[in-house]
C-alpha positions as CSV (number, residue, x, y, z in Angstrom):
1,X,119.3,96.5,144.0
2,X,120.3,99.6,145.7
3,X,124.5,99.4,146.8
4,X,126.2,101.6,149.2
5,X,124.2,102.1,151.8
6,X,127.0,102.9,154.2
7,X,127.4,106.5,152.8
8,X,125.3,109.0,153.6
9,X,122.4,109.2,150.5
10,X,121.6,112.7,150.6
11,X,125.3,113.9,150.2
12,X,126.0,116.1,147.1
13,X,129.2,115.2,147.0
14,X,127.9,111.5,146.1
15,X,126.7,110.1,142.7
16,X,125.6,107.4,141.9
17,X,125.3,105.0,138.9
18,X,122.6,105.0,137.2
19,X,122.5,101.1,136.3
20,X,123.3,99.1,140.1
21,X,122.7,102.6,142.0
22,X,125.8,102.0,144.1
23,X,126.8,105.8,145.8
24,X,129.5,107.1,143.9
25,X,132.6,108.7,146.1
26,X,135.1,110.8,144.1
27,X,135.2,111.5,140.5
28,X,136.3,108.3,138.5
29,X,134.6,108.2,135.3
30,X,133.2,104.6,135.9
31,X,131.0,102.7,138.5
32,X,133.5,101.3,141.1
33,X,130.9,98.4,141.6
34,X,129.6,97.4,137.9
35,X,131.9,99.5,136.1
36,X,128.9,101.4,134.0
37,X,129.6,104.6,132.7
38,X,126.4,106.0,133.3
39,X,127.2,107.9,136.5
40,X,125.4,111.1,137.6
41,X,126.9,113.9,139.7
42,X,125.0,117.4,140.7
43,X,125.3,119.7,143.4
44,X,121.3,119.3,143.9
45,X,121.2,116.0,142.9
46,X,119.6,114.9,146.2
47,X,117.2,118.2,146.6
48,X,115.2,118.0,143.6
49,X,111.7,116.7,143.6
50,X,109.9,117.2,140.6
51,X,110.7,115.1,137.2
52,X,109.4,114.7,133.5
53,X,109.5,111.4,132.1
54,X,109.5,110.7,128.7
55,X,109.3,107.0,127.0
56,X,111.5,106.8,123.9
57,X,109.9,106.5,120.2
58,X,107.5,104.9,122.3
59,X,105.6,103.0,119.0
60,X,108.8,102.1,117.8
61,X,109.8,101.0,120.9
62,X,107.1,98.4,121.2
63,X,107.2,97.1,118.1
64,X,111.0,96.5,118.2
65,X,110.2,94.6,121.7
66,X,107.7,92.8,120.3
67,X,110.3,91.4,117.1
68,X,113.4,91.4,118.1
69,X,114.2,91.4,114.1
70,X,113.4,94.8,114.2
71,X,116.1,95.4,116.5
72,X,118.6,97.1,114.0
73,X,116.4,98.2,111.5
74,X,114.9,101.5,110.8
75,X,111.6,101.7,112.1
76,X,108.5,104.0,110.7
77,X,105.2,103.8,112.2
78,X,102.4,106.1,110.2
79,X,100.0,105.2,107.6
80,X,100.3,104.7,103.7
81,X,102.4,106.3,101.0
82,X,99.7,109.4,101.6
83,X,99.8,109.2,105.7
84,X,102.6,110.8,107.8
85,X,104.9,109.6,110.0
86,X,103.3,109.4,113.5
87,X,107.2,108.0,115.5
88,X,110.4,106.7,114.2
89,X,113.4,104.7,115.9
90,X,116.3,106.6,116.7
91,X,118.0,104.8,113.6
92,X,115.5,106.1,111.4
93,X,116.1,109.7,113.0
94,X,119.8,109.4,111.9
95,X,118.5,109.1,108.6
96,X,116.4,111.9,109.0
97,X,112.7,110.8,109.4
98,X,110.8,113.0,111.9
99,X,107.4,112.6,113.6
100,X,104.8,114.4,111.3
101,X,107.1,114.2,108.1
102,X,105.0,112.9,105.0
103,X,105.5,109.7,104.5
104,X,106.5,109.6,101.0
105,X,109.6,111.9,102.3
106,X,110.4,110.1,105.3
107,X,110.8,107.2,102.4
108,X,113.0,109.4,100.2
109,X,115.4,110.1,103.1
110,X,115.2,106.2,104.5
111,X,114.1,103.7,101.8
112,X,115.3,100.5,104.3
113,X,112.7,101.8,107.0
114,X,110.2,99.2,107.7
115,X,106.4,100.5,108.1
116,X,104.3,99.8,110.7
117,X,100.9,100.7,110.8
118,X,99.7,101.8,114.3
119,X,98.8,99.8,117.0
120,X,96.9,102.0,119.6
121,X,95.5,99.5,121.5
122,X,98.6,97.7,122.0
123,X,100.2,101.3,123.0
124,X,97.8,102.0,124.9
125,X,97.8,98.9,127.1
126,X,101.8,99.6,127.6
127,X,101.7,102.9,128.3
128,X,99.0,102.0,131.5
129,X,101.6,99.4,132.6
130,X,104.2,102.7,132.6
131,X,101.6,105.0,134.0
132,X,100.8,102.5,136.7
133,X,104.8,102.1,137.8
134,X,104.7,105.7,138.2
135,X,102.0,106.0,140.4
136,X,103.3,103.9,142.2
137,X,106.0,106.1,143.2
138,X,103.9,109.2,143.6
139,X,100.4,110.2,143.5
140,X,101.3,113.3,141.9
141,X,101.5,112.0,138.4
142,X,100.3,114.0,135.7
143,X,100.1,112.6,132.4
144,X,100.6,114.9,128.9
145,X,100.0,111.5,126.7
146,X,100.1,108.0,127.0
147,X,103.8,108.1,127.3
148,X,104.8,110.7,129.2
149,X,104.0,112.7,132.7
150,X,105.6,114.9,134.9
151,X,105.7,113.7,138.5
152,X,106.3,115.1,142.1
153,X,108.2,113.5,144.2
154,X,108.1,115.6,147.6
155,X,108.0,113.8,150.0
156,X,108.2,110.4,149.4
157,X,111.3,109.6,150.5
158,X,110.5,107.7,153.7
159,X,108.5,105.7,151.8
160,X,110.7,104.7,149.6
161,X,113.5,105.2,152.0
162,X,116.1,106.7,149.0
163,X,115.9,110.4,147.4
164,X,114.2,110.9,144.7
165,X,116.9,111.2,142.6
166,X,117.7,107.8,142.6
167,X,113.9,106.3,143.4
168,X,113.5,107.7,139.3
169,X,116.8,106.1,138.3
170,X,115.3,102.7,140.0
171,X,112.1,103.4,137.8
172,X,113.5,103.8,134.7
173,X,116.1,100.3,135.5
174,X,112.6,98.8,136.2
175,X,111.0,99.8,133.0
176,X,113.7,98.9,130.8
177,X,113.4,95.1,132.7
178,X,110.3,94.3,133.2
179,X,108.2,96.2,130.3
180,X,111.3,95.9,127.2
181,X,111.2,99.5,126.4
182,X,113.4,102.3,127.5
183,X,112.2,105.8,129.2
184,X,114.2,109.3,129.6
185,X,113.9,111.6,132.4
186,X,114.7,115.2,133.2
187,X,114.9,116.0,137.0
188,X,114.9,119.9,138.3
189,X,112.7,122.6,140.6
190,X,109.9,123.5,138.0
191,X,108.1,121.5,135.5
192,X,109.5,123.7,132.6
193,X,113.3,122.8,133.3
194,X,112.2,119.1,134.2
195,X,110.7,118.6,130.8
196,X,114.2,120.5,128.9
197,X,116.3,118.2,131.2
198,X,114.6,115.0,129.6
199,X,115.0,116.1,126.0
200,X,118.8,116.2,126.6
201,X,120.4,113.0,126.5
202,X,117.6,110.6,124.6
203,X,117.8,107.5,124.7
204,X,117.8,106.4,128.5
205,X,118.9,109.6,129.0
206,X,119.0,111.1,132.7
207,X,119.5,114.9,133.3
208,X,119.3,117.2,136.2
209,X,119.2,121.4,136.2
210,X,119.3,123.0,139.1
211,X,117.9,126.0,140.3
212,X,122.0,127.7,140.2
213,X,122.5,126.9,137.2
214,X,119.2,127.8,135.5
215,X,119.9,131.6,134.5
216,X,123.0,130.9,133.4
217,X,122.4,127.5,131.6
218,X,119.1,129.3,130.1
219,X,120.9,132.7,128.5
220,X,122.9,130.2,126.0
221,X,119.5,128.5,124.3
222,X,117.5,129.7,121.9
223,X,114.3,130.8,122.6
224,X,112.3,127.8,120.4
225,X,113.6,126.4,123.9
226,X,110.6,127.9,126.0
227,X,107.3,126.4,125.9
228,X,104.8,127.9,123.5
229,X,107.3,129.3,120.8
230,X,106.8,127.3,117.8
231,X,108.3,128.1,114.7
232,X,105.9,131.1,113.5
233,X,106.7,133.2,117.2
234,X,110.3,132.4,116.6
235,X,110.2,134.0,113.4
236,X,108.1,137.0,115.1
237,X,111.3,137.1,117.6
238,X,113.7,136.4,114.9
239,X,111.9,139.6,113.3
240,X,112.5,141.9,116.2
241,X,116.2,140.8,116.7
242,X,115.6,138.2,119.8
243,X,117.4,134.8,119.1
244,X,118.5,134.0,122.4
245,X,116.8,133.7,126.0
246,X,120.0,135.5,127.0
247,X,118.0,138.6,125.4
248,X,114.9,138.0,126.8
249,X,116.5,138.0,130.3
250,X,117.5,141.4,129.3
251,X,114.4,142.7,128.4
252,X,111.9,144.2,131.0
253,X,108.9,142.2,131.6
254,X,106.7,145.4,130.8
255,X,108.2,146.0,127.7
256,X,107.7,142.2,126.6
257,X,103.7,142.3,127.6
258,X,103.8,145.5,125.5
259,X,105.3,144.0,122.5
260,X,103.6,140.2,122.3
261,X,100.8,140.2,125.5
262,X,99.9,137.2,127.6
263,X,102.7,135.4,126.1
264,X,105.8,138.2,127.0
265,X,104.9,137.7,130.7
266,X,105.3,134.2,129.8
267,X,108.8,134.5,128.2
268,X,109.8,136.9,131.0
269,X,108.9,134.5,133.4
270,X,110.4,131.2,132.1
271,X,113.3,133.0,130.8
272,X,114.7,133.3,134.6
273,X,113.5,129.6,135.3
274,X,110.5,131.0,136.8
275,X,107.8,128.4,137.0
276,X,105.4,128.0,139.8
277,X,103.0,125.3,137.9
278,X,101.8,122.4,140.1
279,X,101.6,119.0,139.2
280,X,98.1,117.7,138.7
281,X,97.1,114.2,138.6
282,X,93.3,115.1,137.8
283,X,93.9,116.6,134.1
284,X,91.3,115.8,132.2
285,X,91.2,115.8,128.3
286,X,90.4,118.7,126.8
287,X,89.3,117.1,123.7
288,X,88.6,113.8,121.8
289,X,88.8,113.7,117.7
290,X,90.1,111.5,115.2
291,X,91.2,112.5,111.8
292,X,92.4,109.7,108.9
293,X,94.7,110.7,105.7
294,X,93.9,109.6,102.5
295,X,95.6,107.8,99.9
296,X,94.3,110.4,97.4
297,X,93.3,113.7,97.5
298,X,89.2,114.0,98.1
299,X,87.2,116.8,97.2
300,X,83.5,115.3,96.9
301,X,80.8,115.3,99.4
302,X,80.4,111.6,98.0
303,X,83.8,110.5,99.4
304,X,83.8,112.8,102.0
305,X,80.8,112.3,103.8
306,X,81.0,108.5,104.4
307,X,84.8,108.9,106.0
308,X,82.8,111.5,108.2
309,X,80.7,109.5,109.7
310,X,83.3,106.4,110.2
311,X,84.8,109.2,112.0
312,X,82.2,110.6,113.8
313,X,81.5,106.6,115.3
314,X,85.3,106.3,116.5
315,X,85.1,109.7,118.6
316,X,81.2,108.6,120.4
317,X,82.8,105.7,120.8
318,X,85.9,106.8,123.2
319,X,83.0,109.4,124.5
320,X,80.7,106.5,125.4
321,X,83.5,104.5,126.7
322,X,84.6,107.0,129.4
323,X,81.3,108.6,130.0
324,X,81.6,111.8,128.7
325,X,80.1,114.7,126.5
326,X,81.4,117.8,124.3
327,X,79.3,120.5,123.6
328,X,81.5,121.9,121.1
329,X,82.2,119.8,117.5
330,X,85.2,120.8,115.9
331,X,86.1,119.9,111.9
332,X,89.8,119.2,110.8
333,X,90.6,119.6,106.7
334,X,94.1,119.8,105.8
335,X,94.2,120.6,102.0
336,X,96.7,119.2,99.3
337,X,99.1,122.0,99.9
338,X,98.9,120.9,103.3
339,X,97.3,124.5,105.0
340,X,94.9,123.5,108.0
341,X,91.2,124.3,107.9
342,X,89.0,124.5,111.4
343,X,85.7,125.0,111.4
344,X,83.5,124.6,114.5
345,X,79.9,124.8,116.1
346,X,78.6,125.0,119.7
347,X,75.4,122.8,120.1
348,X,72.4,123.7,123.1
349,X,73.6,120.7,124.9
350,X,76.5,118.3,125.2
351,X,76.6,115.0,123.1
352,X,78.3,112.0,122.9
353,X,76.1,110.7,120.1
354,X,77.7,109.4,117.1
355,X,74.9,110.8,114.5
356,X,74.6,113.9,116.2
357,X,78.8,114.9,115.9
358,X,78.2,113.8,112.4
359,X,74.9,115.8,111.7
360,X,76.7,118.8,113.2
361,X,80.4,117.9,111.4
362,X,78.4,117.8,108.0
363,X,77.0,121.2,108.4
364,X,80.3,122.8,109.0
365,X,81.6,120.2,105.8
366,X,79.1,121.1,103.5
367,X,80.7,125.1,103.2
368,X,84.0,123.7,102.4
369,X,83.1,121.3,99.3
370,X,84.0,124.3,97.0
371,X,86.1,121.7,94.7
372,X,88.8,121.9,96.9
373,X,90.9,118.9,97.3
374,X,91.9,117.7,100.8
375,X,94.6,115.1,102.3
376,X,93.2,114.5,105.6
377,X,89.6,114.8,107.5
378,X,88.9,115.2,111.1
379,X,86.2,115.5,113.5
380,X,86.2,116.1,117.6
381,X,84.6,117.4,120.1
382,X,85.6,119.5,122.9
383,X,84.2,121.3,125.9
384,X,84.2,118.1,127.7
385,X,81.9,117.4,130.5
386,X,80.3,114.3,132.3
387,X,77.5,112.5,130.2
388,X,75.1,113.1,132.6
389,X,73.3,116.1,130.8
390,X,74.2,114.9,127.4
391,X,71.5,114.7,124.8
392,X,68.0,115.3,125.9
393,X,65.1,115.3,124.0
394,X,65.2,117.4,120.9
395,X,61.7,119.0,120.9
396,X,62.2,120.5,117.3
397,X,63.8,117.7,115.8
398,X,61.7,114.7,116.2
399,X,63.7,112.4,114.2
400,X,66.6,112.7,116.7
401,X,64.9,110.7,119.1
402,X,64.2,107.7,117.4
403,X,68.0,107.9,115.3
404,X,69.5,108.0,119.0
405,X,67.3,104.9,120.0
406,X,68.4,103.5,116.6
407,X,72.3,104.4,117.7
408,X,72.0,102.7,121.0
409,X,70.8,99.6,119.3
410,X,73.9,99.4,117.1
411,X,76.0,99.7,120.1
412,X,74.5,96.6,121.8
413,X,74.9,94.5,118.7
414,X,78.5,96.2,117.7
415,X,79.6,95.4,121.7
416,X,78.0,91.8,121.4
417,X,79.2,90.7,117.7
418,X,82.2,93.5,117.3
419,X,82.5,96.7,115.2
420,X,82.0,95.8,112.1
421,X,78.7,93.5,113.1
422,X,76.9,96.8,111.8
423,X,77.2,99.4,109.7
424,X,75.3,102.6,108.3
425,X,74.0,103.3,104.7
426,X,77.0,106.0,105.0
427,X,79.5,104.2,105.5
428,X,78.8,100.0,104.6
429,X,81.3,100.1,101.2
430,X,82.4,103.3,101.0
431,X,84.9,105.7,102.5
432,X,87.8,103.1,102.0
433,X,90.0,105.5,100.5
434,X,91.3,106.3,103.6
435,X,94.3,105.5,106.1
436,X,93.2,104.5,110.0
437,X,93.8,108.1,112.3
438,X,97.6,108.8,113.1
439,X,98.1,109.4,116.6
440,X,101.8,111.3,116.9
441,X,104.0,110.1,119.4
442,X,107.0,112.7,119.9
């Protein structure tokens, strides 16, 4: 696959393209060999090692590979007319459906979108096969969600015998083959500028910033650019007259701390390009949940409590599955006017028990049943931990016991004759006024 090989690799004066990877020599604007447009050119090109990849409107992307009718549609995938959209296609975009938009204005602004509820497991299973291809490439993988990861490539260049510059073009010309969806990547020094580089150019979108250029290319974005400054700090900024990251260059690292903390050595810091974060294949989750939204607005204990505990099965579920525990149970209500309520409890020990997140998620539920009427439930847990301590003996509670024996029961029978082979008094009938959980996929 890889052309050229008379020409030196590593030479900065040499291209290549980014669909036959033939070396590039001179500046024509096409591929000498294939005649692609898609060349890349960069002083560094052939010293940077560390990349962000980035699958695009990953969902949407495997739905449209899976029917090819979809293929010039508009594509939506979220829940009901009362659910939100979790990805769009890029056609869709054009429109003006974004991830997290209600669904009922992501309709307004695209009526012709077709809806597509989601798929996880089907996601899931592609985004291994991704996950896999990287790591094949690297050990140093670190994943941020199913469809993405930043990845060091140091190093690997006798074994791949190319630079890693063009061993990520050959991964993302393998991707688009062999798995039918498309991926984006930024490639620069520091995992900050590597995950800006592959927000540039999406779709199959390949960028490169260099550590030169960084100051410079930095001072003309605007500092909703720099991780961590989400609308509410930009208007903080906005408030004290910094737009720009030009400004925060200006601005003495002291005086920032002064003014916003922990987060002003952050802007001082990343402002310059400044980023010494490693890449770390061993993250581990820092939470599981699931939330649902409903097709109408609940305010009940009666409907309430019954999507609860469908909820509170999901999450010990995925616990069970990969052996873990959370000692701390988190509750999600988002109310009609769409404000976010938390609420959460530390327990003794950590669970993974289905009836125990519930027990503890309706304690926390039962203060916020004030009539208020809610659009979407959630429960987690976090504080996550091996399983290996989880749940002992409750000496007060003696009913815990035998509901945990009862629990283990149901997930023989559920793992022998499937999910719905049994159900609690909770939930068997009731709580079906509610959407399946919407995973966002950015």
């Amino acid at each position: 696959m890889f052309a050229a090989k008379a020409m030196p690799v590593n030479d900065p004066s040499h291209g290549f393209c980014r669909d036959c990877l033939a070396l590039q020599r001179g500046s024509g604007p096409r591929c000498h060999a294939c005649g692609s447009p898609r060349l890349l050119r960069h002083p560094e090109l052939y010293k940077l090692h560390l990349a962000h990849v980035d699958c695009d409107a990953f969902y949407a992307a495997v739905e449209k590979r899976d029917n090819p009718e979809l293929k010039d549609k508009p594509v939506i995938i979220g829940g009901g007319k009362r659910g939100v959209v979790s990805t769009c296609c890029y056609i869709a975009r054009i429109h003006g459906v974004r991830s997290a938009m209600p669904m009922f204005k992501a309709l307004e602004a695209c009526p012709e979108a077709v809806v597509i509820s989601p798929d996880m497991e089907k996601y899931v299973r592609v985004g291994r096969e991704v996950r896999s291809m990287m790591q094949a490439l690297t050990p140093l993988v670190e994943p941020l969600s199913i469809d993405e990861a930043f990845l060091d490539l140091d190093g690997t260049e006798r074994l791949h015998g190319l630079p890693p510059a063009l061993v990520l073009a050959r991964f993302a010309a393998t991707v688009e083959k062999d798995i039918g969806i498309t991926v984006s990547a930024g490639l620069s020094y520091c995992k900050f500028l590597a995950k800006v580089a592959s927000d540039f150019r999406k779709p199959r979108g390949f960028s490169v910033i260099g550590e030169a250029e960084a100051v410079g290319f930095l001072a003309q974005q605007p500092v909703t650019m720099i991780w961590g400054v989400g609308k509410a700090f930009a208007a903080t900024l906005e408030s004290d007259g910094i737009r720009s990251i030009g400004q925060l260059q200006r601005m003495d690292r002291g005086d920032l701390m002064r003014r916003y903390g922990t987060m002003g050595s952050r802007l001082y810091h990343l402002s310059r390009g400044q980023d010494d974060r490693q890449v770390s294949p061993d993250q581990e989750a820092k939470s599981v949940s699931a939330e649902t939204t409903f097709d109408s607005d609940l305010a009940s204990s009666a409907e309430l409590v019954p999507v609860l505990r469908a909820l509170s099965e999901k999450v010990s579920a995925r616990l069970k599955k990969a052996n873990i525990a959370g000692r701390t149970v988190v509750l999600k209500l988002k109310t009609q006017d769409f404000k976010i309520r938390t609420r959460n409890r530390q327990l003794a020990d950590p669970t993974r028990l289905a009836d125990r997140i519930f027990q503890t998620g309706m304690q926390l539920l039962s203060k916020e049943t004030d009539g208020t009427k809610y659009r979407l439930l959630g429960i987690g847990v976090s504080d996550l931990s091996d399983d290996e301590r989880a749940d002992p003996p409750d000496l007060v509670d003696v009913q815990s016991r035998k509901r945990a024996l009862a629990e283990g029961a149901i997930d023989l029978l559920r793992g022998k004759f499937g999910k719905k082979a049994v159900e609690t008094g909770y939930t068997f009938g009731k709580g079906r006024n509610a959407n399946p959980p919407e995973p966002l996929d950015d």
